[in-house]
MDTraj code that builds the backbone (N, CA, C; nanometers):
import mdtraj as md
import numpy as np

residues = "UNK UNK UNK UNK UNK UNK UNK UNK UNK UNK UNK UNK UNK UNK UNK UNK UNK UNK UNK UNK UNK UNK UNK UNK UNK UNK UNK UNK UNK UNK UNK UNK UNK UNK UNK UNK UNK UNK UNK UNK UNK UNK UNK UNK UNK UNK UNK UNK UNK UNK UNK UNK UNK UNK UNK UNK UNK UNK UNK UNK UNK UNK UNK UNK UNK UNK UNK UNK UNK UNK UNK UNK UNK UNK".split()
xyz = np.array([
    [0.4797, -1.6910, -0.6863],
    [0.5011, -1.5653, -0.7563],
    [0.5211, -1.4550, -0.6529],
    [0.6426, -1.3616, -0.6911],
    [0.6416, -1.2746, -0.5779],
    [0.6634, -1.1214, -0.6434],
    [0.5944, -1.0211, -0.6309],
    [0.6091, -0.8958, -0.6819],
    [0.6531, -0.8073, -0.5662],
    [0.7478, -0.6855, -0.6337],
    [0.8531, -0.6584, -0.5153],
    [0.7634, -0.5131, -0.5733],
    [0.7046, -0.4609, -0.4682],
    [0.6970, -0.3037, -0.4932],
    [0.7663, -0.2242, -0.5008],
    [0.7521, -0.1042, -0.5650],
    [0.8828, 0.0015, -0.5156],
    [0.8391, 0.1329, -0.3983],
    [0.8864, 0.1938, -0.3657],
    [0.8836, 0.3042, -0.2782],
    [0.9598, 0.4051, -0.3505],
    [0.9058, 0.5382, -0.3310],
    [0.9968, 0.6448, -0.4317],
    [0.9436, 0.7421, -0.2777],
    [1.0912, 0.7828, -0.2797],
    [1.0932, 0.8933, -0.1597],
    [1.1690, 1.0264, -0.2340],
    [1.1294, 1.1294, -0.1386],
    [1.1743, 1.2533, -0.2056],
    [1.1981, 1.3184, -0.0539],
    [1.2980, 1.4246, -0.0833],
    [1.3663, 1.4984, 0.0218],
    [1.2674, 1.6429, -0.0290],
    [1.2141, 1.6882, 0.1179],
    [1.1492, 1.8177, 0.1033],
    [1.2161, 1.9308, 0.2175],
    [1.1791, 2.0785, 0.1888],
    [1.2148, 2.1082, 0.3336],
    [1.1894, 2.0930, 0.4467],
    [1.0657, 1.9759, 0.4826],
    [1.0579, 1.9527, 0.5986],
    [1.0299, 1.7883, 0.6443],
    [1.1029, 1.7140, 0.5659],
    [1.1950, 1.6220, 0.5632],
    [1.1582, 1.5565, 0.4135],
    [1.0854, 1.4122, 0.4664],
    [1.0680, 1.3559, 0.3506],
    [0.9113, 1.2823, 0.2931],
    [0.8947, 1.2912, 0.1607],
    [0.7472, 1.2496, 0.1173],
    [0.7681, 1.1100, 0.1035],
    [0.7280, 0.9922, 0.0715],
    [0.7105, 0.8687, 0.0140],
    [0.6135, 0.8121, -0.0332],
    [0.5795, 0.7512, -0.1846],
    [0.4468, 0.6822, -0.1751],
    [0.5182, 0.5114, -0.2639],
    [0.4187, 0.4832, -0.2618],
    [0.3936, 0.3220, -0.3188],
    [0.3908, 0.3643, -0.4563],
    [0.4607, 0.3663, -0.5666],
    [0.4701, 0.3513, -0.7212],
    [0.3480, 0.2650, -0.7695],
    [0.3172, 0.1560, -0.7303],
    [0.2415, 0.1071, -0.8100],
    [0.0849, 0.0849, -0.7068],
    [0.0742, 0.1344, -0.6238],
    [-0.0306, 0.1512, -0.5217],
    [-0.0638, 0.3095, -0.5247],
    [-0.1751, 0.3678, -0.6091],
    [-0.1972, 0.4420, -0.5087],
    [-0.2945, 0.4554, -0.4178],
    [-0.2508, 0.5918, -0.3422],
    [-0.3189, 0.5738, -0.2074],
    [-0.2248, 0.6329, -0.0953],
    [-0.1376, 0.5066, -0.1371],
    [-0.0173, 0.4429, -0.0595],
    [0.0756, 0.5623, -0.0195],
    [0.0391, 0.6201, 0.0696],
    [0.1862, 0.7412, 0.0846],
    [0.2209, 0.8187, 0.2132],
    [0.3229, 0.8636, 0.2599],
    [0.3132, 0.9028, 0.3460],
    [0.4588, 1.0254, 0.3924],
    [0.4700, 1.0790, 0.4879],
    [0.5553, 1.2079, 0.5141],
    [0.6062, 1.2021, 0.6665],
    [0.7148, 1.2763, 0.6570],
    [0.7608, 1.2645, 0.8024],
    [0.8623, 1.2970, 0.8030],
    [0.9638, 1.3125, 0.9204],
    [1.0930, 1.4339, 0.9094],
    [1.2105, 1.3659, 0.8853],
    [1.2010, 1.1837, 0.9120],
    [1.3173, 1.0857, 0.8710],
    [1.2936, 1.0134, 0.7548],
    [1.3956, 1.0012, 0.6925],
    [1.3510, 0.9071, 0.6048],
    [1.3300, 0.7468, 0.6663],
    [1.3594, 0.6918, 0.7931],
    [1.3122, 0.6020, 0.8559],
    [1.2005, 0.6163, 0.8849],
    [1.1488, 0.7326, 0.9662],
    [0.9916, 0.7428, 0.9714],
    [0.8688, 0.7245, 0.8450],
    [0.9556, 0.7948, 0.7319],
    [0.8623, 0.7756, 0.6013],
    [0.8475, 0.6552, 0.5579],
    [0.9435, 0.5508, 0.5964],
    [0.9865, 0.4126, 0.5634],
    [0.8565, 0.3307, 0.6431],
    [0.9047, 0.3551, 0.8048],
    [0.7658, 0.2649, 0.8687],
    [0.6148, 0.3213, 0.7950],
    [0.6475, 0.4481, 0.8282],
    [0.4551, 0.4990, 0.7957],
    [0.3944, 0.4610, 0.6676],
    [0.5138, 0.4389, 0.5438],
    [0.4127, 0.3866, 0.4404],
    [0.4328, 0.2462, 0.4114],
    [0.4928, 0.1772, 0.5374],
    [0.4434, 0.0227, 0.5394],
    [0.3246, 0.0631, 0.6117],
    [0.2564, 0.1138, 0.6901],
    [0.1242, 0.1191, 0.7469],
    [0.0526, 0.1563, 0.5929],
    [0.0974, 0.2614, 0.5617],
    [-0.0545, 0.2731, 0.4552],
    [-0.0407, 0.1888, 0.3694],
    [0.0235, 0.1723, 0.3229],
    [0.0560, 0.0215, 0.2471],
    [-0.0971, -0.0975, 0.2586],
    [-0.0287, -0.1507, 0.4272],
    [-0.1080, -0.2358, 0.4674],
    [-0.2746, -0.1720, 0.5017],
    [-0.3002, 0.0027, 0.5107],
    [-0.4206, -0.0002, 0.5195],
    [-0.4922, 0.0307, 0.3886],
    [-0.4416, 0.0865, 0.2792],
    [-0.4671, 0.0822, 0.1149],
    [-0.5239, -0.0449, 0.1000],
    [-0.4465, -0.1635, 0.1151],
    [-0.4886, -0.2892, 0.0552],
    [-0.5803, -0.3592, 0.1486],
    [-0.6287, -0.3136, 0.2929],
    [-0.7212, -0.3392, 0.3536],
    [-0.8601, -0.3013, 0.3162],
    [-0.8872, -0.1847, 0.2959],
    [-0.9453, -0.1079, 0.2158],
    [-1.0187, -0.1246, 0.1090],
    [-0.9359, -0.1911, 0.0124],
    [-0.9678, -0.2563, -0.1102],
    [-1.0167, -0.3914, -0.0818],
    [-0.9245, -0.4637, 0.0179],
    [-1.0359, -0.5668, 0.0510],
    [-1.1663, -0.5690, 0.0719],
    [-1.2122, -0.4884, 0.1833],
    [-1.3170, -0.4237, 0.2546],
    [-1.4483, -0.4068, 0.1426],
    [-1.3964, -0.2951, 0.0042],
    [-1.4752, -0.2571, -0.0857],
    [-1.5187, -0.3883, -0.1634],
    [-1.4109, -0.4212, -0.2111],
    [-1.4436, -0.5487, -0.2959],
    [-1.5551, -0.6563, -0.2837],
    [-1.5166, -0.6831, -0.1106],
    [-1.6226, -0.7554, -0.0353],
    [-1.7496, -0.7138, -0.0164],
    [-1.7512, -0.6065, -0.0035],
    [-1.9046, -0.5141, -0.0292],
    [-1.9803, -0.5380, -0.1943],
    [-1.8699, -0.4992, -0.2858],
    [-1.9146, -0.5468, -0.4052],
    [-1.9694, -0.6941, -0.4633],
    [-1.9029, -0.7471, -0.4064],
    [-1.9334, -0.9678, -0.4710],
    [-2.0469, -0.9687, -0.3746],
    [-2.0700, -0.9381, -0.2723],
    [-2.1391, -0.9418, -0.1576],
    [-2.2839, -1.0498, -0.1931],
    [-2.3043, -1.1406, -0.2458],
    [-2.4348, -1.1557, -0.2468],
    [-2.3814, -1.2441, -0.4478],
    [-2.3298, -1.2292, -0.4394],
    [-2.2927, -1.2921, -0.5754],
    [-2.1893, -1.4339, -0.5926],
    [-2.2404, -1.4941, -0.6791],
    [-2.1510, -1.6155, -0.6835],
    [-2.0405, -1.5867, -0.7775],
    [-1.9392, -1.6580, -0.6856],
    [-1.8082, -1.6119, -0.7320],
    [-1.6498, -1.7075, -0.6646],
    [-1.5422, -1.6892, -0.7159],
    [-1.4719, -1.7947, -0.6713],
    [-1.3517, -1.6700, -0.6143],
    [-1.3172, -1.7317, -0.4858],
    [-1.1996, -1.6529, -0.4314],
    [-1.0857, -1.7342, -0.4272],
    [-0.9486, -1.7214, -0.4550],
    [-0.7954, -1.7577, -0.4187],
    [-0.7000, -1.7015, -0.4532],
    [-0.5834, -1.7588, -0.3717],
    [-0.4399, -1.6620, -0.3500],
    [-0.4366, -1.6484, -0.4839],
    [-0.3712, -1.5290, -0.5234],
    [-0.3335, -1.5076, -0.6504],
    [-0.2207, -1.4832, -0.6463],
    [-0.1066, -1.4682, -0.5430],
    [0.0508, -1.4047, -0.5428],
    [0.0961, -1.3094, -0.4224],
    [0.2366, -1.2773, -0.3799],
    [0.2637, -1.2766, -0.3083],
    [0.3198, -1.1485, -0.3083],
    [0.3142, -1.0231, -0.2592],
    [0.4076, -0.8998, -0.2565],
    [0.4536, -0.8731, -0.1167],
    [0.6157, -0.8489, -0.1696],
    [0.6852, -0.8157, -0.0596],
    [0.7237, -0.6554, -0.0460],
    [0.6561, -0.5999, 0.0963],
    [0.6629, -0.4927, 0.1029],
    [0.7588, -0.4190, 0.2196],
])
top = md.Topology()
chain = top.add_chain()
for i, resn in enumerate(residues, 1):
    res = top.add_residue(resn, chain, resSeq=i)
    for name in ("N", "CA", "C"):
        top.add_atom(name, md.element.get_by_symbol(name[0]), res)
traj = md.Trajectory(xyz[None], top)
């Protein structure tokens, strides 16, 4: 299974915004729209780190079953 995120960028006067549509969190700014492109593959990847992080804090001590559930291409 593979879910394709989207990216929604916007032109400002001092260049451009971007976030993750179906992430939030996920967003980021910068004066290229190439730059806005790399930087919110970083938050991207640190949003869903994040959530790992918490999650794991939460089950922490609890029985429970972990596996892949699917694949997003970002």
């Amino acid at each position: 299974m593979t879910n394709t995120l989207t990216a929604v960028f916007e032109k400002v006067p001092e260049g451009y915004i971007g976030y993750v549509e179906e992430l939030p969190g996920a967003n980021a700014q910068g004066e290229t729209l190439e730059e806005v492109r790399e930087s919110l593959k970083e938050a991207t990847e640190l949003v869903l780190e994040a959530n790992r992080q918490l999650m794991e804090e939460e089950i922490s001590g609890k029985d429970f079953i972990k596996e892949p559930f699917g694949t997003i291409s970002t």
